[in-house]
Each structure stands twice: as structure tokens, then as C-alpha cells.
KOLSEVEX-625710 format. One record per residue: residue in one letter; y, x, z of N, C-alpha, C in turn. Coordinates in steps of 0.02 Angstrom, whole numbers, plus 50000, padded with zeros to 5 digits. Each point is the difference from the previous one (the first is absolute). Layout:
% residues N
AYXZYXZYXZ/...
***
This chain:
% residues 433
X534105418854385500534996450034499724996050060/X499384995649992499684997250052499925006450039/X499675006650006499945003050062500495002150024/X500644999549971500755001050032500174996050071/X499854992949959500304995050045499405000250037/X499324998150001499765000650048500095007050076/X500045003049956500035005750073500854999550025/X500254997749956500974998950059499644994250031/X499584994150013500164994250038499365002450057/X499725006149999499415003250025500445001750074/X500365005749971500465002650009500724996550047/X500074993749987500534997250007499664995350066/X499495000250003499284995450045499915003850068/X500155006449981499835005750044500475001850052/X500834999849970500425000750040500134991550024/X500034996149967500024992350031499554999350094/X499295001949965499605000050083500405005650070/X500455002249995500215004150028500394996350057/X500164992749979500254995650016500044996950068/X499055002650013499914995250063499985005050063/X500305006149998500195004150038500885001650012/X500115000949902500825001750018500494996449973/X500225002049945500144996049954500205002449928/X499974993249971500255001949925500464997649953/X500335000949967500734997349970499825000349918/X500144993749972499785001349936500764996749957/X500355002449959500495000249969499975000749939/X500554997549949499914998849921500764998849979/X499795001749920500624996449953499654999049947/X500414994349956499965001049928500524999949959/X499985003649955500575003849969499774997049937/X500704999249963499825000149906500935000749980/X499705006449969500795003149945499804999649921/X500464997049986499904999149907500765004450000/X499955000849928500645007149971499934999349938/X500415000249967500075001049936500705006149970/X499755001149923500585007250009500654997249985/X500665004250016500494997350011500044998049923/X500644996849960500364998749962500245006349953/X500255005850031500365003549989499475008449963/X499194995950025499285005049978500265001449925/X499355006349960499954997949946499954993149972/X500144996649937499784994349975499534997449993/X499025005350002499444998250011499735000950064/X500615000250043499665000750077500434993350025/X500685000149986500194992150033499814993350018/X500134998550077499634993449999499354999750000/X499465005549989499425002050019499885000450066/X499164996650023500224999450072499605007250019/X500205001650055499735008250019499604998550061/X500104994250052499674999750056500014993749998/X499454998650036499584993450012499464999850051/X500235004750061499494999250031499894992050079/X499315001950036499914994150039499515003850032/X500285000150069499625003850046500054997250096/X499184999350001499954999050070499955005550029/X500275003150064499905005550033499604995250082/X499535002750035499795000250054499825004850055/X500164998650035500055005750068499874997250057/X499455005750021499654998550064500015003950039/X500324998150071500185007750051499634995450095/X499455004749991499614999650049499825005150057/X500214997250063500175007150053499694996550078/X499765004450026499725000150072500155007050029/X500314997350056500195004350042500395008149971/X499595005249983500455007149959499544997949932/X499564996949990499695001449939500454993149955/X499935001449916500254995249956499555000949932/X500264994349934499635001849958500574994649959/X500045004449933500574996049979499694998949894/X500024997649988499754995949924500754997849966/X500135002749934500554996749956499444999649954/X500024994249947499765000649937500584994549950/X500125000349953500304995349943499334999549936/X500314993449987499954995849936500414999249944/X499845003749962500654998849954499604996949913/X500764996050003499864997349905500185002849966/X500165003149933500265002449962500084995849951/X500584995349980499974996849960500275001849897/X500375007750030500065003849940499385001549972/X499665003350042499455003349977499054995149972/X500374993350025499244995450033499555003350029/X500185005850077499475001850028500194997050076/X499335002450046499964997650070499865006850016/X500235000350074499895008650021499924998550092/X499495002950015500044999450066499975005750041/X500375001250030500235008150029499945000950091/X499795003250025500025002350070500475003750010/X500554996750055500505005249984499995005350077/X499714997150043499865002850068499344998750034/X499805002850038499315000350033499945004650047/X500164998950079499915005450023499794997650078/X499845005750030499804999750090500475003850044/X500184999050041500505003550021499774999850091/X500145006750044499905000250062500555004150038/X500494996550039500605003850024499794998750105/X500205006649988500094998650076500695003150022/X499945002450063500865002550040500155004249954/X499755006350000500245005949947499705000649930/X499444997449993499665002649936499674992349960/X499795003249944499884993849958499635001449921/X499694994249984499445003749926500224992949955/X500035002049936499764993749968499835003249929/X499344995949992499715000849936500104995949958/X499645000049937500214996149939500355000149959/X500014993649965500315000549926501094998550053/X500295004049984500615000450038500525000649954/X500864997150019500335003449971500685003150069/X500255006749973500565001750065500605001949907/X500455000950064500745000349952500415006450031/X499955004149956500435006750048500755000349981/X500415003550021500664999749970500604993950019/X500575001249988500584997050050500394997049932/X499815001349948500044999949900500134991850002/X500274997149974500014993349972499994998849940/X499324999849975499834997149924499885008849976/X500015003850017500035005149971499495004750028/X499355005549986499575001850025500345007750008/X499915004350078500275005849990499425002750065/X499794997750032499365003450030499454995650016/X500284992349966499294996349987499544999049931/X499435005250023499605001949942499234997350041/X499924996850054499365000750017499604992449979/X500384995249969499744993949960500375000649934/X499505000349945500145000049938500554991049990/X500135001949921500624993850004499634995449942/X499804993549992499764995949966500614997449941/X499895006149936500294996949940499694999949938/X499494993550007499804997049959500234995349967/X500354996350031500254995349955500634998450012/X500364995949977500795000050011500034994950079/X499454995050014500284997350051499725008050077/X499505000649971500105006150062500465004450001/X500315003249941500425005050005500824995150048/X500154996249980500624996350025499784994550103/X499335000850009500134998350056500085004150054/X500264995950070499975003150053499465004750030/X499454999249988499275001950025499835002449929/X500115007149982499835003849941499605004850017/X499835001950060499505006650030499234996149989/X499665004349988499174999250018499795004150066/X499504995750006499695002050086499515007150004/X499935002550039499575004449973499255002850071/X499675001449980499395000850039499905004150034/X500204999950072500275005150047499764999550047/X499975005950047500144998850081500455004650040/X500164995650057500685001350006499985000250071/X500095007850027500015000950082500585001049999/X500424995650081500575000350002500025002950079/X500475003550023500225000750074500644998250011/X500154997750077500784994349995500135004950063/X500715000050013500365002650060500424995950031/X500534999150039500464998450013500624999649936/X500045006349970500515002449962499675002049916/X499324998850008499665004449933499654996249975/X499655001849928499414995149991499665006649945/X499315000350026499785004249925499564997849975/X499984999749927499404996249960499585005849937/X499575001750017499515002049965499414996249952/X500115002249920499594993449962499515006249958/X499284996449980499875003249991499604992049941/X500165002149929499824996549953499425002149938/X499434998249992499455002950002499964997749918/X500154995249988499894996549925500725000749961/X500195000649946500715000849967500194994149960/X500564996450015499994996949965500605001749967/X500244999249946500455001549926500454992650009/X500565001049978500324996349980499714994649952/X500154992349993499794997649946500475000149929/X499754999849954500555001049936499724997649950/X500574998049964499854994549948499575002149928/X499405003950011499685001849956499494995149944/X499774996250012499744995749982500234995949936/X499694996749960499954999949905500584994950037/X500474997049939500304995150019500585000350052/X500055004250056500484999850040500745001149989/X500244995549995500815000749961500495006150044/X499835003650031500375005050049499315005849986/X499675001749950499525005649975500485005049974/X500404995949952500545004549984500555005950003/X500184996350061500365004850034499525006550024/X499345000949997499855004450040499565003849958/X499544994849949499655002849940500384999949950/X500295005149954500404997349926499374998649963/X500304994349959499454996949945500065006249947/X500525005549991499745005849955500505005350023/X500035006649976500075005750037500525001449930/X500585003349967500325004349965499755006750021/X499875003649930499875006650017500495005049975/X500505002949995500365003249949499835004549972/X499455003350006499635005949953499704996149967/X499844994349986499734994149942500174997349984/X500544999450013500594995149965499764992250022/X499464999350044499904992349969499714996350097/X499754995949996500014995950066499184997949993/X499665003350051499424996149999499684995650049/X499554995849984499824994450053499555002350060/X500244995750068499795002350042499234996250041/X499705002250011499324997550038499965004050066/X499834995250065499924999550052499285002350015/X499665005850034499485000950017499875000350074/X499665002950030499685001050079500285001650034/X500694998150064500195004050048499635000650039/X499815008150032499535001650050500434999650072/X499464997050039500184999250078499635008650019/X500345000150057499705005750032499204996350019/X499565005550012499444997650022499934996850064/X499594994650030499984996150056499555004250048/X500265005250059499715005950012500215001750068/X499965001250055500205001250068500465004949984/X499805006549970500605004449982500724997749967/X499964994949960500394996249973500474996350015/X500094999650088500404994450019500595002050008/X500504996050030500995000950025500125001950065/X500545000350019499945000550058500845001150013/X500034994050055500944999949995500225002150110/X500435000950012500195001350062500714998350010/X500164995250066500674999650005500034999350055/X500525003750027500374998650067500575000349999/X500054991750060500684997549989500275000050070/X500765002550033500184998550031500484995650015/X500324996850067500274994349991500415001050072/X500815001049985500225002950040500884996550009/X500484998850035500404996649999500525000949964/X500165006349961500355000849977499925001449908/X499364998950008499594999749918499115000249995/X499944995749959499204999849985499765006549955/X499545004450012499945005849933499254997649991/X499775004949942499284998649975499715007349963/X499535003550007499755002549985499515000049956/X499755002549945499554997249936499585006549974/X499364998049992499635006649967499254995949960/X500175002449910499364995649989499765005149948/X499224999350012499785003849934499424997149965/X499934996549930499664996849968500004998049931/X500054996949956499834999149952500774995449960/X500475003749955500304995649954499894994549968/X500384994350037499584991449956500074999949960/X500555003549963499795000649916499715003549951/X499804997449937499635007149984500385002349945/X499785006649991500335003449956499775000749938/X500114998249937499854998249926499995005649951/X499145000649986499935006549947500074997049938/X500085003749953500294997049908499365005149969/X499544997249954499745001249955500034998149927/X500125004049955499874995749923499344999349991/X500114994649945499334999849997499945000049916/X499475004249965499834999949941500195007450002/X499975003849929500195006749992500675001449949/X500435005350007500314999449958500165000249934/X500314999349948500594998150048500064993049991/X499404995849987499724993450009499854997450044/X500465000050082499804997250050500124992550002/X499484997350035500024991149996500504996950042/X500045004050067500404996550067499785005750041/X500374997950066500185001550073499374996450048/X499695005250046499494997850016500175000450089/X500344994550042500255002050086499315001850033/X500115001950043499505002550067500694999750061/X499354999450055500475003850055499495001550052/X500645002450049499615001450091500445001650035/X499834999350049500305000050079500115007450005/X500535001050041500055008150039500245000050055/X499925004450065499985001950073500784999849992/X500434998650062500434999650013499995001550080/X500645002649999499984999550077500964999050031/X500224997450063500704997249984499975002850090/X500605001950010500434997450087500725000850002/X500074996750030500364996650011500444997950078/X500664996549971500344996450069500374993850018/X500154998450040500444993449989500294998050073/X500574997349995500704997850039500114995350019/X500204994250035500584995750015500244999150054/X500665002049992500615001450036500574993650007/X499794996750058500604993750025500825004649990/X500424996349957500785000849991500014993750036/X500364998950028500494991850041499454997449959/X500184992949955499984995549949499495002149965/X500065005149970499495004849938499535003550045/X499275000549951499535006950001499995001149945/X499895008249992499995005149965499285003949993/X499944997849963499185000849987499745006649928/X499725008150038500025005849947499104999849999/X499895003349947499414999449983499935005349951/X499315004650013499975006549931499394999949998/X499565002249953499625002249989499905006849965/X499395004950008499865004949964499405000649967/X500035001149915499254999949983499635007349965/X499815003250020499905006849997499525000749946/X500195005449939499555002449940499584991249980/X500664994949974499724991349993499905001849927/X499404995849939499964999949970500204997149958/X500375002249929500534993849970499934999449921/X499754997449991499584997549918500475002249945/X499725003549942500335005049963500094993549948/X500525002449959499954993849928499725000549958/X499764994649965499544998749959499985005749932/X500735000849977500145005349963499665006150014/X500115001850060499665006550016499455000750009/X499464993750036499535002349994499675001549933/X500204994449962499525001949921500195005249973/X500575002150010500255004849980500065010350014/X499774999550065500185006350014499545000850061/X499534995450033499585001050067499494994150024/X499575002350006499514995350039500134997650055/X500335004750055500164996550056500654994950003/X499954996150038500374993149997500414998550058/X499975006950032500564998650062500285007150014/X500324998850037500335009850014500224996750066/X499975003150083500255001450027500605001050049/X500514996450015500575001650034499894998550055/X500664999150040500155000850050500584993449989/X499864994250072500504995250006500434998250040/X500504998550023500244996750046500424991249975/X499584999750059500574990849988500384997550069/X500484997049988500554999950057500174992050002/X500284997750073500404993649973500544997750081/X500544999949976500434995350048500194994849993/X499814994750075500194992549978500604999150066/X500124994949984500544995450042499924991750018/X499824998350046499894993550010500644996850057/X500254995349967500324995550053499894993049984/X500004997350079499774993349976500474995950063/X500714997549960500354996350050499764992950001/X500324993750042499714995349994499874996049921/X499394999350000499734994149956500105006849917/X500075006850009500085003649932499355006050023/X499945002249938499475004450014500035003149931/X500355007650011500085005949957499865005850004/X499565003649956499705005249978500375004649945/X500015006650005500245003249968499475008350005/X499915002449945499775005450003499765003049940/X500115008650005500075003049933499275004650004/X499585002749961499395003850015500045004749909/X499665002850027499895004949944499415006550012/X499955003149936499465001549993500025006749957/X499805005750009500065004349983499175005550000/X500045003449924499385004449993500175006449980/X499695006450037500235004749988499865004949933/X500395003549985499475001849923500024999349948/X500035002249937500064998149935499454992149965/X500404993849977499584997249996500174998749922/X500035005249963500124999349931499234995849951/X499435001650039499404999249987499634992750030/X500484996650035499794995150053500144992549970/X499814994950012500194993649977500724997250021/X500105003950056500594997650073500595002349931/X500634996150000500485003349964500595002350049/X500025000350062500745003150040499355002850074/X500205007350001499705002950042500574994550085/X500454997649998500364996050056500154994449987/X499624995250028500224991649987500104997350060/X500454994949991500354998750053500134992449980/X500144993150065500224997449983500204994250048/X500274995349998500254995750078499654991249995/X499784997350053499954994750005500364992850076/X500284994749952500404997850064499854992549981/X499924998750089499514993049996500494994350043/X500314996249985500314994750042499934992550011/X499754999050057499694992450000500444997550058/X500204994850011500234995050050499644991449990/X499974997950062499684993549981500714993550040/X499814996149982500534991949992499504993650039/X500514995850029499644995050000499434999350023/X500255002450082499665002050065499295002149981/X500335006849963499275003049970499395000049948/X500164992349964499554996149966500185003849938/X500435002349968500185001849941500235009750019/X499835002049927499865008150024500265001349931/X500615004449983500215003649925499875005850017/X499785004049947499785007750007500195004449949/X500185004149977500095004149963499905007849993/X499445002049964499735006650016500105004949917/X500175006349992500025002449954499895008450016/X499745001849948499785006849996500255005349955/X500435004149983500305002949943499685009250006/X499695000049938499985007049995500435005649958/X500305004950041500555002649991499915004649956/X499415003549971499905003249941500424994549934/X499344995749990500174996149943500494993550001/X500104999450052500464993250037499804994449978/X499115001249999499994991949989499744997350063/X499734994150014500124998650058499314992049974/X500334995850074499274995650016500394993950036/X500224995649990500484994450041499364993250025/X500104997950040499484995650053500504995550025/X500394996249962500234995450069499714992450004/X499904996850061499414995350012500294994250036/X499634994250016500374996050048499304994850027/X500134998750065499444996850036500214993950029/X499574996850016500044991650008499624998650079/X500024998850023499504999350069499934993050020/X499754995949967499974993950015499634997250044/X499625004250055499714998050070499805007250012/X499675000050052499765007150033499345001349956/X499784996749946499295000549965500104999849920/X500734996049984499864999349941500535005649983/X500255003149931500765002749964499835001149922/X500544999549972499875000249939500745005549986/X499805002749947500495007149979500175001749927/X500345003449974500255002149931500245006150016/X499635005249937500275006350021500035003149933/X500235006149979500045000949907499865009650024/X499555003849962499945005849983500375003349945/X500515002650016500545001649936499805009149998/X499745001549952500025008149975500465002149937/X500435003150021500625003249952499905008849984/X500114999149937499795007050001500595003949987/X500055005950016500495006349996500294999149920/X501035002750004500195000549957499875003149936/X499645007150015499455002449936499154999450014/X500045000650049499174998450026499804995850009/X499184994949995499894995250040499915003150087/X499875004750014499765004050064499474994450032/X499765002350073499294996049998500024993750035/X500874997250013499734992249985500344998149955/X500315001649954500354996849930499405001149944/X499185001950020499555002049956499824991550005/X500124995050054499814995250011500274993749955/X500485001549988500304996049959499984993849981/X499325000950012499954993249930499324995550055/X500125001950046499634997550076500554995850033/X500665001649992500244994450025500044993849997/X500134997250068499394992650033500594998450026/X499824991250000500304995650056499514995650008/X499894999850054499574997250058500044993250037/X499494997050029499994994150035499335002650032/X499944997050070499595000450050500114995450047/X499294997650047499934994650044499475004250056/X500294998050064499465003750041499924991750069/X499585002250009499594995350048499585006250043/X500304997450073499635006150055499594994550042/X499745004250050499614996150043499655004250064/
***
């Protein structure tokens, strides 16, 4: 931990001297959200608190003339957990001139026209480790890139070329109250009639290897009668895919033994927005060709070693934004479709589909902000409700209340009514600077 902090204030020393040539801007918050589960949880989850975090974020953006150099890092408490965590969330160099431009480092970019919803942004994995990362604004991880860009009048093209992989984070770890959802604590077998316990072993990373790296491409044009975007990536799935072993012999087996690993992916893609009067209209697709899609647990013990099979994907999405005075509304439906028999697959509807609509207006020359955001998935109809409210008590200080409601489908939980018992109501305080 000491050589952490020492090399960020090394680091932080480095872009500071930059000072007496150009300049440098150094910016902050501190944040702290406590949560507890709603009322309405199971009876051994109610009133349990789920979040408790306390976090300094700092940012340092240092620039002379075309060259820059920009530093995010946070501090965070964990007061659920009694841990401290100190994270780099940016680090990079950057050199732009008239047409062209480089930047290296630890980076993050955002592809797609999607709100809250991922349909050709795959090139920063998504941080769900714990419940306060999965529910904030800033849920992407950064990733270790470089990034040649060329600019036009009308164009922009960006070429990345990411050498190290980084994976999604996920709540694997002894203790993590969201393990669950992703590890079952035991497996049903129906050729055994019986349920055995599950143990967590080694997910393999791809090897750290020049042959090994990503590599994403976009060109965007920008034109008066609509913005489009072009998308092409080929690299590594942030998630991994989960092999099932028994363990012991039969027909005396002890338990379920996980593994996993990563597999090649590759995606392209497009994207839209189109000025109506009042409204834009914002389309977005992606394509993921021969994508790999994790077989169920049933089957593997049962009938195959291999742990994935193959298809073919497409994902789609149309939004709608209008934002008259002092309102601001979102609307948009996306869905998702795999080609192919997936009788053998974990996925249960070869077409899922589903809508999300976000409405905020603020009061009280701005100081006060109501929001209301919800997500419903149209397979299982369960759905995800967010509505929040903000306080702005100077340009530095605000304080807020917001509640995570997961409802699950009339016969299904589907995959946010699996949440259930995660539903939160919230309190938060932010201090900027």
C-alpha cells in the first residue's frame, strides 16, 4: 500500500512541475453513500445495510501548448466490508495537433449513443464488484491503451491498440454478498437427484503476450443533418466463461468444482443521432460474429467437456430524447438476439428485449433536481426502478436520497428481479472542489 501512495504523489509531483511553463488544474470530491435494504427485502436481509461507502476522488489535468497529462485516482472506505482500497482510475499523456493526435495510458473512451445500456460499448470492461460500483454513475474500468486519432473538419478517426487485458471486475471473492448471483453456493443435478456444493477455483486470463492484445477502430462523422459512428473491435470477452467439474467418483461425488477463461470476440458495428425539432433520435447496432456463449452447468457435467458453443449475435437499440425547458426525457427500447439452437446454452430466450425511460426536471432555480429512471425487461417483465432526489446547497456542497428497487417477473425473477433482495434506499453527500 505504501508503494501505491508513494508513486501517485511521485506521479502527481511530475505533472504539478509542468506548472512553470503551462499549466495545471487540480480538482476533487468527496462522496459518502450509506444504503440499507428496503423494508419490503427478505426478513434476513431487511434493514441490513448494503452500502457504506466514503470516497475521495482526485484529478489532475496538466497541459502545455498540444501536449497534456491527465491523473484520476480515488480513495475509498468501505465501511461494510472494514476495507480501504486505493484505485487509479486514469493516467495518461496525450499529444493533439490540427489533424492528428496520440494518447497513451491507463484511459477510459465510451462508444455508443445507448443510455445506461451497452450495444457497441465493449472496449472498457464494467466494474461489478460490489453493489456500490454496480449502481454508480462511473461503472466502466479504464483500460491500457494507445490511442491514434485523426480529426477533419467533418470526421474524426480513432485507432486503439490495447496491449494488456483487462476483465471486468466481479464479485468473486470469500464473503462478497453479490458472489451469489454469479457463483451458486450448490448446483441441482437431476440425474442425481440431489444438489451439490460449489467451490470456486482459477479463472485463467489470457496470457500477457504481444500476440494477445485488442484492438478497436472508429470513425465518426459529424454532419448537419445527423451525427453517425462507425465501430470495429476485436479482443478478448470481459467475462469469463465457467467450466463444471465433479469432484470425487461415482456415484459418491463430494461437490462442483468452477474454473474459467476468457474467449476472442470480435463486434462492428453502428450508430446515429438524428435532430427531430425538440427530439433526437438516437439508433445503434451491433454485430458479434461466431460470439461465445457458456453452456449450462447441467450439460456440461452431463453430456460435454466443452463449455461454450458458438453463435452468431446481433444487438439493436432505439432511443428518444427530449428535453423541453427545465425536463429532461429519455425513452428507448434495445434488444438482443442469438442465432441458433440454444437448447444447450445457459441464455433461456434465443430474443430478449427490453425498454428503459429516464425523467428528470430540476426546481428552485436549479438547486433541487427529481429524477426518475426505470428499466423493464420484456421477456420476464421484471424490471429495476431508480427514482432519486438532489439538494444543491452551494456550487460545492449537495446532499441526495435515491432507492434501488428490483422487481421480479410475474413467473420469473428474470435478470433484475434475480436482485431482489438488493433492494436499497439510499442517502449520499457530495462535496466538489
Amino acid at each position: 500500500m505504501k508503494k501505491h501512495i508513494v508513486t501517485t504523489f511521485v506521479l502527481l509531483a511530475a505533472l504539478t512541475s509542468l506548472s512553470a511553463e503551462g499549466s495545471v488544474d487540480f480538482s476533487g470530491c468527496v462522496e459518502t453513500s450509506w444504503g440499507a435494504s428496503a423494508p419490503w427485502t427478505e426478513e434476513n436481509m431487511a434493514g441490513r445495510f448494503t452500502l457504506g461507502t466514503t470516497t475521495f476522488t482526485g484529478t489532475v489535468d496538466a497541459y502545455f501548448d498540444n501536449s497534456s497529462a491527465y491523473a484520476q485516482g480515488a480513495f475509498t472506505y468501505d465501511a461494510i466490508n472494514n476495507s480501504f482500497d486505493m484505485s487509479l482510475k486514469e493516467l495518461w499523456l496525450d499529444y493533439t495537433s490540427s489533424f492528428w493526435g496520440i494518447r497513451i495510458g491507463r484511459q477510459k473512451t465510451s462508444w455508443g449513443k445507448a443510455d445506461g445500456i451497452d450495444i457497441t460499448n465493449v472496449i472498457c470492461p464494467s466494474n461489478m464488484e460490489s453493489f456500490a460500483a454496480m449502481t454508480s454513475d462511473d461503472s466502466k474500468l479504464a483500460v491500457d491503451a494507445i490511442r491514434f486519432s485523426l480529426t477533419g473538419n467533418q470526421f474524426m478517426l480513432d485507432a486503439f491498440w490495447i496491449p494488456f487485458f483487462t476483465p471486468a471486475s466481479l464479485p468473486l471473492s470469500e464473503g462478497n454478498s453479490l458472489r451469489k448471483y454469479l457463483v451458486p453456493e450448490s448446483v441441482y443435478i437431476p440425474a442425481f437427484g440431489t444438489s451439490l456444493p460449489v467451490s470456486l477455483n482459477r479463472i485463467e486470463k489470457p496470457e500477457l503476450a504481444i500476440w494477445n492484445g485488442e484492438y478497436g477502430l472508429k470513425a465518426s462523422g459529424y454532419f448537419s443533418a445527423l451525427d453517425v459512428s462507425l465501430y470495429g473491435f476485436y479482443g478478448w470477452d470481459d467475462t469469463p466463461l465457467l467450466k463444471y467439474e465433479l469432484q470425487g467418483t461415482y456415484p459418491s461425488y463430494t461437490g462442483i468444482a468452477i474454473s474459467g477463461k476468457y474467449e476472442r470476440m470480435a463486434m462492428i458495428g453502428a450508430d446515429a443521432a438524428l435532430p427531430i425539432g425538440e427530439t433526437v433520435l438516437r439508433l445503434e447496432t451491433a454485430f458479434f460474429p461466431q460470439r461465445h456463449f457458456q453452456k449450462s452447468a447441467e450439460e456440461i457435467l452431463q453430456n460435454s467437456s466443452e463449455i461454450s458453443e458458438q453463435r452468431n449475435q446481433l444487438s439493436a437499440l432505439a432511443g428518444l430524447d427530449w428535453m423541453p425547458s427545465g425536463w429532461t426525457i429519455t425513452a428507448q427500447y434495445y434488444c438482443d438476439a442469438v442465432f441458433g439452437d440454444i437448447d444447450t446454452l445457459e441464455r433461456k430466450d434465443t430474443y430478449q428485449h427490453g425498454a428503459t425511460v429516464s425523467i428528470s426536471k430540476t426546481l428552485v432555480n436549479d438547486t433541487l433536481e427529481l429524477s426518475l429512471a426505470a428499466v423493464i425487461g420484456l421477456n420476464d417483465f421484471d424490471s429495476m426502478i431508480c427514482p432519486s432526489v438532489t439538494y444543491s446547497l452551494s456550487d460545492q456542497i449537495s446532499f441526495g436520497a435515491s432507492a434501488f428497487i428490483f422487481l421480479p417477473g410475474p413467473e420469473n425473477d428474470g435478470n433484475y428481479g434475480a436482485y431482489k433482495d438488493l433492494s436499497t434506499v439510499c442517502i449520499n453527500a457530495k462535496f466538489s472542489f
